[in-house]
C-alpha positions in Angstrom: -34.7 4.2 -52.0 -35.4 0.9 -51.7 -34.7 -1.5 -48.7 -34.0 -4.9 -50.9 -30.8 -5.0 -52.3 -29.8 -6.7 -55.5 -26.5 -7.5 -56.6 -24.8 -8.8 -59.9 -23.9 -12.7 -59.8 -21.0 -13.4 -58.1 -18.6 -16.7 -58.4 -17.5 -15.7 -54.9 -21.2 -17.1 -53.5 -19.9 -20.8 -54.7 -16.6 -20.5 -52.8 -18.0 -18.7 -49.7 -20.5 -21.8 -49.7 -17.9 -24.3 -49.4 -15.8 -22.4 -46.6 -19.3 -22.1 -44.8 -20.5 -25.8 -45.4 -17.0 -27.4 -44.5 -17.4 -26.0 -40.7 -21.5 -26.9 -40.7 -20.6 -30.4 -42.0 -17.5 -31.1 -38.9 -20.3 -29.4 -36.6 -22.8 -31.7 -38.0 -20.7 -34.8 -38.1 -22.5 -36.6 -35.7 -25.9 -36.5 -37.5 -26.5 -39.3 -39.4 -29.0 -37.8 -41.9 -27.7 -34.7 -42.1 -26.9 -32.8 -45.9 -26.0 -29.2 -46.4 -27.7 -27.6 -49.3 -27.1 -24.4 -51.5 -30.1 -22.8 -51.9 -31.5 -19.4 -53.3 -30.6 -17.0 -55.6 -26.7 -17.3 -54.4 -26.9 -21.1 -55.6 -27.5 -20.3 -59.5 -24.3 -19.4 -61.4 -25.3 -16.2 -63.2 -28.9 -15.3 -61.1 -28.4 -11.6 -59.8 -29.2 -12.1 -55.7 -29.4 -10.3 -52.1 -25.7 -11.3 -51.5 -27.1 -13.5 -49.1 -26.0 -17.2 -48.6 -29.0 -19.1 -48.0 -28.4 -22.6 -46.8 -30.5 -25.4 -46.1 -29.2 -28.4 -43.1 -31.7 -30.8 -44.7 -31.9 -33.8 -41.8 -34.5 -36.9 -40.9 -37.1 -35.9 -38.7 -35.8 -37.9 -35.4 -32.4 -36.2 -36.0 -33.5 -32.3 -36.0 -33.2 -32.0 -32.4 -29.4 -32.8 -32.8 -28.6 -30.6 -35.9 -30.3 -27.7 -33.8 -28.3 -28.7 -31.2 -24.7 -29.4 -32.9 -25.3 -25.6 -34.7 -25.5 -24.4 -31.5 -22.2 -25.6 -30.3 -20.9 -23.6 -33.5 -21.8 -20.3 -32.2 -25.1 -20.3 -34.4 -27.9 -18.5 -32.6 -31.6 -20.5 -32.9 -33.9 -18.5 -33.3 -37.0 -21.0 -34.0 -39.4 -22.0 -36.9 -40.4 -18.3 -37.2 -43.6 -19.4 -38.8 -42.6 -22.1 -41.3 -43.2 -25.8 -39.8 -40.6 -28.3 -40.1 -38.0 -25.2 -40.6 -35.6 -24.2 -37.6 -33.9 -20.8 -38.3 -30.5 -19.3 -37.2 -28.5 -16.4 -36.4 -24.8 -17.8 -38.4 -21.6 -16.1 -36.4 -19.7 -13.6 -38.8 -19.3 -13.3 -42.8 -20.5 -14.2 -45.0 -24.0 -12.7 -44.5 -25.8 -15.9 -43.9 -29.4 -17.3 -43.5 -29.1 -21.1 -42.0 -32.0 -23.4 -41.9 -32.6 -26.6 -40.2 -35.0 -28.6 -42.1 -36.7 -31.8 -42.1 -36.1 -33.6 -45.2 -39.4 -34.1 -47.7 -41.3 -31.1 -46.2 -42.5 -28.6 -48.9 -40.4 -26.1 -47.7 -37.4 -28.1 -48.7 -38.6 -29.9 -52.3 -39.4 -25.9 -52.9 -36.1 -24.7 -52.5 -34.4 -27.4 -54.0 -36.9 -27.5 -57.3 -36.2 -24.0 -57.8 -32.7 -24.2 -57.7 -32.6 -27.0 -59.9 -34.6 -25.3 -62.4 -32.7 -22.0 -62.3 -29.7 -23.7 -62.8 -30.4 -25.8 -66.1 -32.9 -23.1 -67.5 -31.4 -19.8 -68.9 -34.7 -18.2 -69.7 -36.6 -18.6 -66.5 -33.2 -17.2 -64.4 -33.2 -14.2 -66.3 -36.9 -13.7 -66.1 -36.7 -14.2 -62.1 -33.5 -11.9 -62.5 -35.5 -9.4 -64.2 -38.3 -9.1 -61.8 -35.6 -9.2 -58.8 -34.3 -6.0 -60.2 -37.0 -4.4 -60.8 -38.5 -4.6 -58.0 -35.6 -3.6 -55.7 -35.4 -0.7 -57.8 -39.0 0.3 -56.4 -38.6 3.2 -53.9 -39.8 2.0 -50.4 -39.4 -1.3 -51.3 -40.1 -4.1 -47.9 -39.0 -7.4 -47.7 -43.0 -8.9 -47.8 -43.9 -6.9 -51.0 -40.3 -7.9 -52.8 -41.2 -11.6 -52.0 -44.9 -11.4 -53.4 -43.4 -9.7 -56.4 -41.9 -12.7 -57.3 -44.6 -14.9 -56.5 -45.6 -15.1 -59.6 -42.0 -15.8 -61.8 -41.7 -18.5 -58.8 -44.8 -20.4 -59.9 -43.2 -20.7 -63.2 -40.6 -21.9 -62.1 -41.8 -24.5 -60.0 -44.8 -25.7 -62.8 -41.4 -26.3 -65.0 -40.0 -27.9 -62.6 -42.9 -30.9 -62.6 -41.9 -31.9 -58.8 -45.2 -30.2 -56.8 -48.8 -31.0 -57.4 -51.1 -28.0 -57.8 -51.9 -27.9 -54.3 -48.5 -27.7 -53.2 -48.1 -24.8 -55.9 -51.4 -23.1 -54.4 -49.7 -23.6 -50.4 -47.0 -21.7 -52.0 -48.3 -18.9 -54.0 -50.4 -18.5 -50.3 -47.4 -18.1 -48.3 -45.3 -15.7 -50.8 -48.3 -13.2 -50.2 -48.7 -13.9 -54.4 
């Protein structure tokens, strides 16, 4: 049995978004930069998805200290850059399941999530190719979290070359960091 789960789209993931974002964006009122982003599978109506928000606190350099910071007073647990630069991770207090980034606006990281969204959302044939390959590969017995995400390495390059908003390097720091 696999350890990646993957669920059919739910219209649940949009509402459970907004409850989550309206508490992040009081916590966060005091940032002046600060934006909270849908991101992930969760963000595109009809993608199949680990029913996992993932959400993106996309804020100015000078101003990540304080986002980290006003999380924090929330009951969100930092838990650092684990490995991506300009990236803060959290723990997020209670449901929904929840992954919450801090990130500096303009790094790749965060023109990567967003590009892929974007694209998933406006082009029918790429989200059902990346919700193809999702499902088949969480129906892989033994499945791990690193071989599920360099599975999709390659239906993600796709998607960002359609996208037209990375320059081949970007795409090959990409494709290098997905294990793809």
């Amino acid at each position: 049995m696999s350890g990646i789960e993957v669920v059919d789209p739910s219209p649940r993931w949009a509402e459970q978004f907004e409850e989550v974002a309206t508490g992040l964006r009081a916590a966060l009122a005091e940032v002046p930069t600060a934006r909270v982003e849908h991101v992930g599978s969760t963000s595109v109506p009809g993608l199949a998805a680990k029913p996992v928000l993932d959400i993106d606190v996309i804020v100015a350099a000078e101003h990540v200290a304080a986002a980290v910071a006003a999380l924090e007073s929330v009951g969100h647990v930092h838990r650092g850059d684990l490995g991506v630069t300009g990236r803060e991770a959290f723990h997020a207090p209670g449901p929904p399941r929840r992954n919450v980034y801090v990130c500096t606006a303009g790094t790749l990281h965060v023109r990567n999530h967003l590009a892929v969204r974007d694209v998933l959302r406006t082009r029918d044939d790429l989200r059902d190719a990346y919700a193809a390959v999702k499902r088949a590969l969480a129906a892989e017995p033994g499945m791990d979290i690193d071989s599920y995400l360099a599975g999709k390495s390659a239906v993600l390059q796709q998607v960002l070359e359609a996208s037209g908003r990375l320059a081949p390097e970007e795409l090959d720091e990409i494709r290098r960091l997905n294990g793809g």
